[in-house]
Structure formats: structure tokens, C-alpha cells
C-alpha positions as CSV (number, residue, x, y, z in Angstrom):
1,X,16.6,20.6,1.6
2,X,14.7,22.4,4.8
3,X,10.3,22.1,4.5
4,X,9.4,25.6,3.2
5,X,7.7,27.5,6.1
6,X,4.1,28.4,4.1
7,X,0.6,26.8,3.8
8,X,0.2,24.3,0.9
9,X,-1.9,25.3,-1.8
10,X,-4.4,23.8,-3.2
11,X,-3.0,22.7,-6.5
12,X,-0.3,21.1,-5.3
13,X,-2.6,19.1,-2.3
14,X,-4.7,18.4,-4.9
15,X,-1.9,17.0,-7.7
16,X,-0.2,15.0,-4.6
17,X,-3.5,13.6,-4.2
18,X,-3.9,12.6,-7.5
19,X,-0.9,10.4,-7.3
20,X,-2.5,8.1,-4.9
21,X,-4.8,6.8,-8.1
22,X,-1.4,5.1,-8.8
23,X,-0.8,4.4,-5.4
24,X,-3.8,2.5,-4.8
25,X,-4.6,1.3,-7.9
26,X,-1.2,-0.6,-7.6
27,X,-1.9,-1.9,-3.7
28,X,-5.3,-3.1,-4.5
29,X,-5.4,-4.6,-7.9
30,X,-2.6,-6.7,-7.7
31,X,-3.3,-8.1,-4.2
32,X,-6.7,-8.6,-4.8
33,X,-6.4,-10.5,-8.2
34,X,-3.0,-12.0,-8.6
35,X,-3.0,-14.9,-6.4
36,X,-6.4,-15.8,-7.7
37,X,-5.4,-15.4,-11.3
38,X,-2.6,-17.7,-10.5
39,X,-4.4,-20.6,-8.6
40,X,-7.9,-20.3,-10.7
41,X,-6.7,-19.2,-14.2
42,X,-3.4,-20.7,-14.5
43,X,-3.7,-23.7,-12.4
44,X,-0.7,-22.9,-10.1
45,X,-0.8,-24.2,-6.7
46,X,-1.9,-22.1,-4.1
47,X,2.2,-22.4,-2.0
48,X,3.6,-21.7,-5.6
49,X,0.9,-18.6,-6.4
50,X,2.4,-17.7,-2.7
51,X,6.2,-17.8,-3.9
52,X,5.5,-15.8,-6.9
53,X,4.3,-12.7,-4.9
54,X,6.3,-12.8,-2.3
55,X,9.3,-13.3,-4.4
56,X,7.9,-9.9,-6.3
57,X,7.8,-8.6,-2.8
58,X,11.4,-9.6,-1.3
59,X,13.0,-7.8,-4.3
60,X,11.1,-4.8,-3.6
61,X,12.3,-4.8,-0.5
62,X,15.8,-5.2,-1.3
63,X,15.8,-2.3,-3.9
64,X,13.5,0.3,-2.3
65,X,16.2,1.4,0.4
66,X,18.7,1.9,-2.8
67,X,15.8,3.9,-4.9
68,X,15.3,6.0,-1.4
69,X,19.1,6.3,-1.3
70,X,19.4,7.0,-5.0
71,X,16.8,10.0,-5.0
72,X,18.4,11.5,-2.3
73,X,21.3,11.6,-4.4
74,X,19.6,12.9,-7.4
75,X,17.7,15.5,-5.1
76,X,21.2,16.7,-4.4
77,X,22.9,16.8,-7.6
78,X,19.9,17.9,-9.3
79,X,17.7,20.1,-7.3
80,X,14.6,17.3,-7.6
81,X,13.1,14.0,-7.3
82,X,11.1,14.2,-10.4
83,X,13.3,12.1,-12.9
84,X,13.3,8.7,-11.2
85,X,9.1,9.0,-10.5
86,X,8.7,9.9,-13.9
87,X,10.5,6.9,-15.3
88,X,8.6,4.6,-12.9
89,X,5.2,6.2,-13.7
90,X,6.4,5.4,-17.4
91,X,7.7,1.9,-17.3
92,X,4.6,0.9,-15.2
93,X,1.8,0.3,-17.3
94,X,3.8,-1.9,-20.0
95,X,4.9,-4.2,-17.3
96,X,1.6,-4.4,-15.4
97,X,0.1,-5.5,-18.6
98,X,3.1,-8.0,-19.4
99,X,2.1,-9.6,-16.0
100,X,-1.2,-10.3,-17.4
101,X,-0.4,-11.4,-20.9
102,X,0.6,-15.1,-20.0
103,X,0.6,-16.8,-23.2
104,X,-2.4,-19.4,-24.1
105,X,-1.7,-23.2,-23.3
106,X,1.6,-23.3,-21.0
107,X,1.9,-25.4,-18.2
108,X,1.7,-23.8,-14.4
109,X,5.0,-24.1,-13.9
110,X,6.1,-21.7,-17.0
111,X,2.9,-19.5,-16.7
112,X,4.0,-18.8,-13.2
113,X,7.7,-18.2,-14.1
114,X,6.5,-15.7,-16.6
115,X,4.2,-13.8,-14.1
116,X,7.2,-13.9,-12.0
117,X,9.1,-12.2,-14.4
118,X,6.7,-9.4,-15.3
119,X,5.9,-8.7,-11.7
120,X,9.4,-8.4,-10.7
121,X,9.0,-5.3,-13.5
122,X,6.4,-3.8,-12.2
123,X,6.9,-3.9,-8.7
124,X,10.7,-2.3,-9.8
125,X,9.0,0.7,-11.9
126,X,6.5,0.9,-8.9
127,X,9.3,1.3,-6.3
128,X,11.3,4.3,-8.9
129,X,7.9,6.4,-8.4
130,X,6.8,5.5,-4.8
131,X,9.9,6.1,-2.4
132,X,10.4,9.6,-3.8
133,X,6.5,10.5,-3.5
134,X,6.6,8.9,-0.1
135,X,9.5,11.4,1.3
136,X,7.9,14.2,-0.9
137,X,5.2,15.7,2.4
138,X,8.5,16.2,4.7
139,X,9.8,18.6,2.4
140,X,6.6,20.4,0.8
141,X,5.9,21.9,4.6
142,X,6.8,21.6,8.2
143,X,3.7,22.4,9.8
144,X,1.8,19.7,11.7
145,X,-1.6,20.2,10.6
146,X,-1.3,21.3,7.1
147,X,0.8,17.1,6.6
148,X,-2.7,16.1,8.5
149,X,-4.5,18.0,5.3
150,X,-2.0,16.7,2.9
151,X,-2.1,13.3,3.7
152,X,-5.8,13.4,4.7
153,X,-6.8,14.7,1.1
154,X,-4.3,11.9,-0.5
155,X,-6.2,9.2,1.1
156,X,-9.3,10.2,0.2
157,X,-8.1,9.9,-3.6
158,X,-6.8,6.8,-2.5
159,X,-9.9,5.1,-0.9
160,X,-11.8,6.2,-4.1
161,X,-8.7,4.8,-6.0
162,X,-9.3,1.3,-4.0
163,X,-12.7,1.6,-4.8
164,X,-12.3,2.0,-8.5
165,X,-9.6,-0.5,-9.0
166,X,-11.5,-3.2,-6.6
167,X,-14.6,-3.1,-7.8
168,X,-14.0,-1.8,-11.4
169,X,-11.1,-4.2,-11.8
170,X,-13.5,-7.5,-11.6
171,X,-16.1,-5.9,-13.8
172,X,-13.1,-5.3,-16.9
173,X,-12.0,-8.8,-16.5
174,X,-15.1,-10.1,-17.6
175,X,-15.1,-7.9,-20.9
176,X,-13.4,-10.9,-21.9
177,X,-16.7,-13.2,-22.3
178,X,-15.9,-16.7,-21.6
179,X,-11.8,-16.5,-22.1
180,X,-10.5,-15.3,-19.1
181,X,-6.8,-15.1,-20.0
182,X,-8.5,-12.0,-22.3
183,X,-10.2,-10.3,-19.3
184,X,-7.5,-10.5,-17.6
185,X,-5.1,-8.7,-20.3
186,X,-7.9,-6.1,-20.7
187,X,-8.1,-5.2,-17.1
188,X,-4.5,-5.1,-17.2
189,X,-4.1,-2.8,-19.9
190,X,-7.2,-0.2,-18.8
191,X,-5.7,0.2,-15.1
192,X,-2.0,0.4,-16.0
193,X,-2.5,3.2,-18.1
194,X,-5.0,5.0,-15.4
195,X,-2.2,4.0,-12.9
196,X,0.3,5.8,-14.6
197,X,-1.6,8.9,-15.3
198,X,-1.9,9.7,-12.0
199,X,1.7,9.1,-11.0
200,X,2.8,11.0,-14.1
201,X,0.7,14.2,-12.2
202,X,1.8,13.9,-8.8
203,X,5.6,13.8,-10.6
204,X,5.1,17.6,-10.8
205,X,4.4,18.3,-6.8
206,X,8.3,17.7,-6.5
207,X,9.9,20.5,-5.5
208,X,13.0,22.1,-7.4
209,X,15.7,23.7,-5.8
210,X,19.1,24.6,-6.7
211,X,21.5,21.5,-6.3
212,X,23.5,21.0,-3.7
213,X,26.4,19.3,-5.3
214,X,27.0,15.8,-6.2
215,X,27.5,13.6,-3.4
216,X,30.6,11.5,-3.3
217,X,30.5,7.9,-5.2
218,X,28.9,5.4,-3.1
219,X,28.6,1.7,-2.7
220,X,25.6,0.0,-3.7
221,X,25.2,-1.4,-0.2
222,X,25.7,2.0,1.3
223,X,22.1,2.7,0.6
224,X,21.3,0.0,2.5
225,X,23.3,1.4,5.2
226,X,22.2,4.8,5.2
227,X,18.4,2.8,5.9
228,X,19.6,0.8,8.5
229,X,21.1,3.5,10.2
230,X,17.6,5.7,9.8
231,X,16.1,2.9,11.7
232,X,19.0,2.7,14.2
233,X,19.0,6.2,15.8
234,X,15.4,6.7,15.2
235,X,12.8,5.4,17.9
236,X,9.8,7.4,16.3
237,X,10.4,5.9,13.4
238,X,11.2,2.2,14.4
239,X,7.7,2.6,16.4
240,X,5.5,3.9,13.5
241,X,6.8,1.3,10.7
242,X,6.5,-1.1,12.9
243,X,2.6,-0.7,13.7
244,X,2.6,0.5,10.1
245,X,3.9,-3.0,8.6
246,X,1.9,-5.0,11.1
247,X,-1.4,-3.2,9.7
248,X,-0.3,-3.9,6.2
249,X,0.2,-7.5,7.2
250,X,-3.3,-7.4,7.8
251,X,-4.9,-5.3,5.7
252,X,-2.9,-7.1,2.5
253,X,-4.1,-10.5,3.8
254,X,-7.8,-9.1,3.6
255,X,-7.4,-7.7,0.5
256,X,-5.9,-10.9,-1.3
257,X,-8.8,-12.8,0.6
258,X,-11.6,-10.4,-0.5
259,X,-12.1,-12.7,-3.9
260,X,-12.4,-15.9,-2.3
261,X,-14.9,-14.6,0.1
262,X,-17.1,-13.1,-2.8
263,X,-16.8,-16.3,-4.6
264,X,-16.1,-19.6,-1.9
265,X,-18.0,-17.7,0.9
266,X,-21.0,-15.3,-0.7
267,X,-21.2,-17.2,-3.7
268,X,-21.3,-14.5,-6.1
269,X,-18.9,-12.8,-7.9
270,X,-20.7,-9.6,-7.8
271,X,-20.4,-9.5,-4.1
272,X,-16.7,-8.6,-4.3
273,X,-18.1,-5.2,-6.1
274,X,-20.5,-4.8,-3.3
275,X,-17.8,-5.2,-0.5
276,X,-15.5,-2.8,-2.0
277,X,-18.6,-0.3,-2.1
278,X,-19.3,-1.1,1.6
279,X,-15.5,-0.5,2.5
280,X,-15.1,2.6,0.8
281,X,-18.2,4.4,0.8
282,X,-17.5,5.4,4.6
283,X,-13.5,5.7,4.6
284,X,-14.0,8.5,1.4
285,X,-16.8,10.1,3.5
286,X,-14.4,9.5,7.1
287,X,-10.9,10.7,6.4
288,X,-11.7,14.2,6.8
289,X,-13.2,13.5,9.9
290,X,-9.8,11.7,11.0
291,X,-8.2,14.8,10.3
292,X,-10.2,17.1,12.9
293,X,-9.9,14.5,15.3
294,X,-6.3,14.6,15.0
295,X,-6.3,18.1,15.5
296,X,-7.8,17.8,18.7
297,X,-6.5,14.8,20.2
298,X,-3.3,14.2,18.2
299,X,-2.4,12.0,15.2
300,X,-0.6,9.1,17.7
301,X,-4.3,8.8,19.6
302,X,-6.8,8.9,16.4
303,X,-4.8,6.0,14.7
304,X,-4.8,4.2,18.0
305,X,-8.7,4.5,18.0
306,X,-9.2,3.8,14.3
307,X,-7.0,1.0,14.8
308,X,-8.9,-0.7,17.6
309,X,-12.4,0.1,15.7
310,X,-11.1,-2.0,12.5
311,X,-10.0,-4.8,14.8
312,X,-13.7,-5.2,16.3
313,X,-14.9,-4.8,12.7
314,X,-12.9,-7.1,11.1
315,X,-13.5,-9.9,14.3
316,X,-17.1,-9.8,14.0
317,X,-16.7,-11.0,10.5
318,X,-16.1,-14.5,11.7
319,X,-19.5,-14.7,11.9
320,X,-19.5,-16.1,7.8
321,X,-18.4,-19.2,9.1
322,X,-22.2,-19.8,10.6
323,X,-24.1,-17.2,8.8
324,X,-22.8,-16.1,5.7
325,X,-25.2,-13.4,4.1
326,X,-25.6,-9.8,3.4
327,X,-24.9,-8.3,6.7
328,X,-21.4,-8.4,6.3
329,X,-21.7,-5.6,4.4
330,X,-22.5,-3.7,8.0
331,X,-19.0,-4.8,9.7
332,X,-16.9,-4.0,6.2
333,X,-18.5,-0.3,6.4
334,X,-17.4,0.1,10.3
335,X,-13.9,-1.6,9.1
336,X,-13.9,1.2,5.8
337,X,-14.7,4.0,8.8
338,X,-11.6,3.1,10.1
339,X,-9.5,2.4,7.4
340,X,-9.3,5.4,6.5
341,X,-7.7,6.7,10.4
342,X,-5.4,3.9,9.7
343,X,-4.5,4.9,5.9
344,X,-3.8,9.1,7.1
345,X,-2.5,9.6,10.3
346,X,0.4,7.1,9.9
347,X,1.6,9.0,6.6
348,X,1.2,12.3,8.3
349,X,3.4,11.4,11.1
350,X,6.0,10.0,8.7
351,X,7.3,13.5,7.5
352,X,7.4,14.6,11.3
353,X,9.9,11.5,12.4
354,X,11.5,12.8,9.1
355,X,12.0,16.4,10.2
356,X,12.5,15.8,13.9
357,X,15.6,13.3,12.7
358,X,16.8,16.1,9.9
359,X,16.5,18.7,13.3
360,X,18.8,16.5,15.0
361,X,21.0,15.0,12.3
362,X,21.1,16.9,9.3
363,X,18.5,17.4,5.9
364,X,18.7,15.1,2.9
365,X,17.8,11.8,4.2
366,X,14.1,11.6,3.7
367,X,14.5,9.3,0.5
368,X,16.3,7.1,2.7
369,X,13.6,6.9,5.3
370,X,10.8,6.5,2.3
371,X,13.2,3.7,1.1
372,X,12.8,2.0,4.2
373,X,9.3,2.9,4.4
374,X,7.8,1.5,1.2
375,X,9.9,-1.8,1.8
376,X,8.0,-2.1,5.0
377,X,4.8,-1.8,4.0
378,X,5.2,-3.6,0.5
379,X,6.5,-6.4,3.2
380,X,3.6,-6.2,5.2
381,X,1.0,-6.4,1.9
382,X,3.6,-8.9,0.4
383,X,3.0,-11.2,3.2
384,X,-0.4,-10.6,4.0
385,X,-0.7,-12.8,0.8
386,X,1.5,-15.0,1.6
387,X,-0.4,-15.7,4.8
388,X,-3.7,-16.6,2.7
389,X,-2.1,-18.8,0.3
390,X,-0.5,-20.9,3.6
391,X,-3.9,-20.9,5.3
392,X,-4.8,-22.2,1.6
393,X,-2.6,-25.1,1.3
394,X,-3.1,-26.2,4.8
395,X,-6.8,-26.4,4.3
396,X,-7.1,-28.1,1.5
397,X,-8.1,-25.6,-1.1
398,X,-8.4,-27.0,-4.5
399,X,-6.6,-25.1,-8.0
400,X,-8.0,-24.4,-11.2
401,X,-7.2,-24.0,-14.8
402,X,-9.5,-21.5,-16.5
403,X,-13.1,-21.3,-15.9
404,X,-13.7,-24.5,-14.2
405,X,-15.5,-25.0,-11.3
406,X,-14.3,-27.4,-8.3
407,X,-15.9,-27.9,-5.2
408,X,-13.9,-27.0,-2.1
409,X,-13.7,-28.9,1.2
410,X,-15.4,-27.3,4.2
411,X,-12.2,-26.3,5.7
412,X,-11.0,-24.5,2.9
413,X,-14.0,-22.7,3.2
414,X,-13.5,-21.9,6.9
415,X,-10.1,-20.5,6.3
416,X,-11.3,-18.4,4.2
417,X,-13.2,-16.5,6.5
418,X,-10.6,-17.0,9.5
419,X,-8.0,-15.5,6.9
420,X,-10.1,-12.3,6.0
421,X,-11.4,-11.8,10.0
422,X,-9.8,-13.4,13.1
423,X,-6.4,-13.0,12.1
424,X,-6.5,-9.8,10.5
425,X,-8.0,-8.5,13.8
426,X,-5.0,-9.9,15.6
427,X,-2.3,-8.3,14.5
428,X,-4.0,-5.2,13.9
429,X,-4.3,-5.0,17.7
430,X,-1.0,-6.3,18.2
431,X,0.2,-3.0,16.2
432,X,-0.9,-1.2,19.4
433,X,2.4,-2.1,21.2
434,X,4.8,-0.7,19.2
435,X,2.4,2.2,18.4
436,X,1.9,2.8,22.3
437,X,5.9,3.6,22.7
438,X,5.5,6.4,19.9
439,X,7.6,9.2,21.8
440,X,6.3,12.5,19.2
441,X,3.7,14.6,20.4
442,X,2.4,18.0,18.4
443,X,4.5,19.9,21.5
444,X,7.7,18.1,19.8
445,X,7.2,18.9,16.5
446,X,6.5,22.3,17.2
447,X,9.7,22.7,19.0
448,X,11.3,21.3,16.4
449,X,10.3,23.9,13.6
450,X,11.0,26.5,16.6
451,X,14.2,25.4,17.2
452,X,14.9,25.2,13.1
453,X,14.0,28.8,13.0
454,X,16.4,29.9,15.9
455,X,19.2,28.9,13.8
């Protein structure tokens, strides 16, 4: 199914936008509570907290090049990607608050299998609704600058979604009072639902078209295939996951640290509120301006730039480990600025690769390259916290079991801070290399939609 050749509207920018509520809310509230739910509500141990997401994580990235497979089959046979969104958008909220019900009184080891369990749910029901949405731009247009506005106006929903979920997130978990468990399950319930709301309205910027056909049976690992192959013959592509998975790495390992900084760092829980308002206070008010920038100077350059001004950001956060106080807040902001270059321009160059590599190898694939896509960056995030609970266990950080307070050894505190700034700097620079051999220019894609017209 070829782009259409017309200028988006604004209902369906707008309803696409809306989508990233889920979007985000999933991304941030997860990653910013489970692994602290785990090691200071449950009492698992910070490797074991570590295992449970990741495991979540691995199977997401073993099923989303299937789902990505799968939608490009039902886009075929069918005319649309709605169905399979609409299921995910559906099955989302029961599971999220499943993950979050952990019965009163088991031990660690069962609370964490059960958390396991439930996650695995969610992260599948996630995955139905986020590969299709993800390949959805590359077929709603093929113009260069109107994917800039398209993606440009989805992150903006989605900074204020990562503002609502990570500040509003911590203030529902204490409508529990003193039980925790119960703050927990109320959060829970409250953001699944608003999650699923907003995926349920983006379901309905999914184009329909008359089918093609039904494609011939397939092998499940033949959607694997079809991925690896997308990644094969495509160098844009190879080059722009790759910076876009090393970011992730980094920005999910800053995300799951955000809590301990509030609490082991700032000493206040209320500071996690504040941080979120520093970081996306400036990206809500900054994606536009990413987008004119890109217009002028190109998408591959403005994410290069708002790449390198998040790395000196998020470096000059190591100063906690002498000074820990308010002005952090400063460094967060510049980091938000930036975040929101970092968030856009990547997603608006996804549906060119996509259209260049339909140009040159034929439509219908773009499910397969979102499959690949959302297992990359789920990796990335996945690992990101990962990464924290390692830098955890090797410094000695100390698990709780409900509201109790430990004291935690100096170093445990220092990699804290190391976690959520040195390292996160590194391989956000380290993302420059791959991003620096990103062959497609605007010239390229405009030939492309040239050529496509020709024909």
C-alpha cells in the first residue's frame, strides 16, 4: 500500500498524537517504577528485579518481528492494521494492573514470578498495538516535512504523556496511605485505563484500503526472516536503529534510575515529581522547534545536535556525587531540550528508510520494519534497566520489603548517580557513529517520491 500523495489533516495528526499517551505512558511508568517496586516493595534482589524485566523484554523482542510480520499480513488480506492494535489497546490495561496486584505476604521469589507473569502480558498486548502504529506514518504520507509534523506533534503528546505518567504516577501510589502494595494496584489501575484510551484513538488513524489478497501460509519463523532481511539490504535503516537502540540504552537506564536519585540521592520523594517537571517542561515547549530546524538543516543533522546537547547535559550531572541539591534541575531541563530532537527526528526518518526500501523493493513491508523497530528500542529501554540493577548489585545496594527504611553504603549511592549521568552520556555519544554513516538526505527522498510518481 503506496503513502497517499496529500497533506495530513489535522484530525488524523492530532488522533496519531493521541496514541502516544499509551506510548509513553507504557515507556515511562513501567521503567521508572518496576524495578523499584521489585527491590523496595517486594524484597527481590536487585540481579533478580533485573531478570524479571529483561526477561519481559527478551520476549518482546522475539514476538514483535512476528506481530510486524503478522500486520502486514492482515493489512493485506484485510485492507487495515486496526484489528490487532485494537486488541492490544484492549488486553492492556487488565494485565498492567495484574502486574501490580501481587498478592499480600509471598515470598520474593513467588512475588517476582508473578510480576513476571503479568509483565510478559502486558509487554505482549503492548507489542499487538505498537508495531502497527509504529509503521502507520510511512503509509499516511510520503512527504518529508509533513512526517517531521507528524512525528513532531506525536512527541509532544508524548513528552506531556512522560510527564503525566512520571510525575502523576508516584503521587497515585501514595493514595494508598501507609500500604504500598495498595498504591501500587491503584496507580496501576488509573494509568492502564488512560493508557488504553489513547491507543484505542490512535487505532482509528489506520488507513483502509481494499485488500490485496491473502498472502500465502507462512512459517512462524518467516517473520523473523522477513526482519532480518529488512535489516540486511537496508543500510539507512541498520544506521538509524542502531543510534536509535543505543539512545534507548540510555535514556531507559535514566529513567529506571530517576527514583533512586529522588530518594538515595535528593532525599525526597517529591523530587522525582520535580525532575519530571524540569525534563519535560522544555522538550513539550522544544519539539516544534526541532521540527523547523529540521527543515532547514535536515532531520540526520538536528538529531545529531540534540544528541550531543543531552550528552553534555546528562555528564554534568555527575556533579550529585559532590553536591547533590536543587540545581540539577538546570542540567535535566537542557537534557528535556534535547530529548525531545532525540524522541522526533528519529521517528520521522523511520517512514523515509521505509519508503526509499518499498521504492527499491516493493510496498507491504513496513510492519516488518516496525517489528524490528519496536524490538530494538524495547531492547535498548529493556537493558537500560538491566544496566542499573548491575551497577546495583555491584555496589552494594541494599533490598527492601515494604516501607522500610535501610541505609545504603556510600557506593551504592555513587552508582546511582554514575548510572543516571556518566554512562548515559556515553553511549549517547557513542550513537553518533552509526548515526554519522546515515546515507538519506531530503534530495533522496525527494527523488524517491519523484521516481514513484514516474511509474
Amino acid at each position: 500500500m503506496s503513502a497517499p500523495e496529500r497533506r495530513l489533516a489535522r484530525g488524523v495528526v492530532t488522533r496519531y498524537a493521541i496514541g502516544s499517551i499509551g506510548t509513553g505512558g507504557f515507556a515511562t511508568l513501567p521503567g521508572l517504577v518496576l524495578v523499584f517496586y521489585l527491590t523496595d516493595t517486594l524484597g527481590v534482589t536487585a540481579l533478580a528485579a533485573g531478570l524479571v524485566v529483561t526477561a519481559a523484554k527478551v520476549w518482546d523482542v522475539v514476538i514483535d518481528p512476528w506481530i510486524g510480520e503478522r500486520s502486514d499480513r492482515a493489512l493485506a488480506a484485510s485492507g487495515t492494521r486496526r484489528t490487532w492494535m485494537r486488541v492490544g489497546a484492549i488486553a492492556l490495561p487488565l494485565a498492567f494492573a495484574a502486574t501490580f496486584a501481587v498478592p499480600a505476604g509471598l515470598p520474593p521469589v513467588t512475588a517476582g514470578a508473578w510480576v513476571l507473569v503479568a509483565f510478559l502480558a502486558t509487554a505482549t498486548a503492548f507489542s499487538l498495538f505498537q508495531v502497527p502504529y509504529i509503521a502507520l506514518p510511512a503509509e499516511l504520507t510520503d512527504d518529508y516535512d509533513a512526517r517531521t509534523r507528524l512525528l513532531t506533534w506525536r512527541v509532544v503528546v508524548l513528552s506531556l504523556a512522560i510527564l503525566l505518567f512520571g510525575a502523576g504516577g508516584p503521587l497515585l501510589r501514595r493514595a494508598g496511605g501507609g500500604d504500598e502494595a495498595l498504591g501500587y494496584l491503584v496507580m496501576a489501575v488509573v494509568a492502564g485505563v488512560v493508557i488504553g484510551a489513547g491507543m484505542l484513538v490512535a487505532t482509528t488513524t489506520a488507513p483502509r484500503g481494499a485488500p490485496l489478497g491473502p498472502r500465502a501460509a507462512r512459517r512462524l519463523r518467516d517473520g523473523y526472516a522477513e526482519g532480518i532481511a529488512a535489516l540486511r539490504r537496508s543500510r539507512p535503516f541498520r544506521d538509524l536503529l542502531a543510534a536509535f537502540v543505543l539512545q534507548g540504552l540510555a535514556t531507559g537506564l535514566m529513567l529506571a534510575g530517576a527514583n533512586y536519585v529522588a530518594v538515595r540521592v535528593l532525599s525526597s520523594e517529591d523530587a522525582l515529581t520535580f525532575l519530571f517537571l524540569a525534563l519535560i517542561g522544555p522538550a513539550v515547549l522544544c519539539a516544534p522547534l526541532w521540527g523547523r530546524l529540521a527543515r532547514r538543516i535536515g532531520k540526520e543533522r538536528g538529531f545529531a545536535f540534540a544528541s550531543v546537547l543531552f550528552a553534555v547535559a546528562a555528564a554534568t550531572l555527575a556533579g550529585m556525587l559532590w553536591a547533590p541539591g536543587p540545581w540539577v534541575y538546570a542540567p535535566v531541563a537542557l537534557a528535556g531540550a534535547a530529548y525531545a530532537g532525540m524522541q522526533s527526528l528519529p521517528m520521522a526518518m523511520l517512514p523515509d528508510v521505509i519508503s526509499h526500501d518499498a521504492r527499491e523493493h516493493g510496498d507491504g513491508r513496513a510492519g516488518s520494519f516496525g517489528g524490528v523497530w519496536t524490538a530494538g528500542e524495547t531492547a535498548g529501554m529493556a537493558l537500560g534497566a538491566t544496566l542499573l540493577t548491575i551497577v546495583l548489585a555491584l555496589t552494594g545496594y541494599v533490598e527492601s520489603v515494604g516501607s522500610a527504611v535501610v541505609d545504603q553504603p556510600p557506593a551504592a549511592i555513587a552508582g546511582i548517580v554514575v548510572a543516571f549521568s556518566l554512562l548515559p552520556a556515553g553511549l549517547v555519544l557513542l550513537s553518533l557513529v552509526p548515526l554519522a554513516r546515515y546515507p538519506l538526505r531530503r534530495g533522496d527522498v525527494d527523488a524517491d517520491v519523484a521516481l514513484e510518481a514516474a511509474r
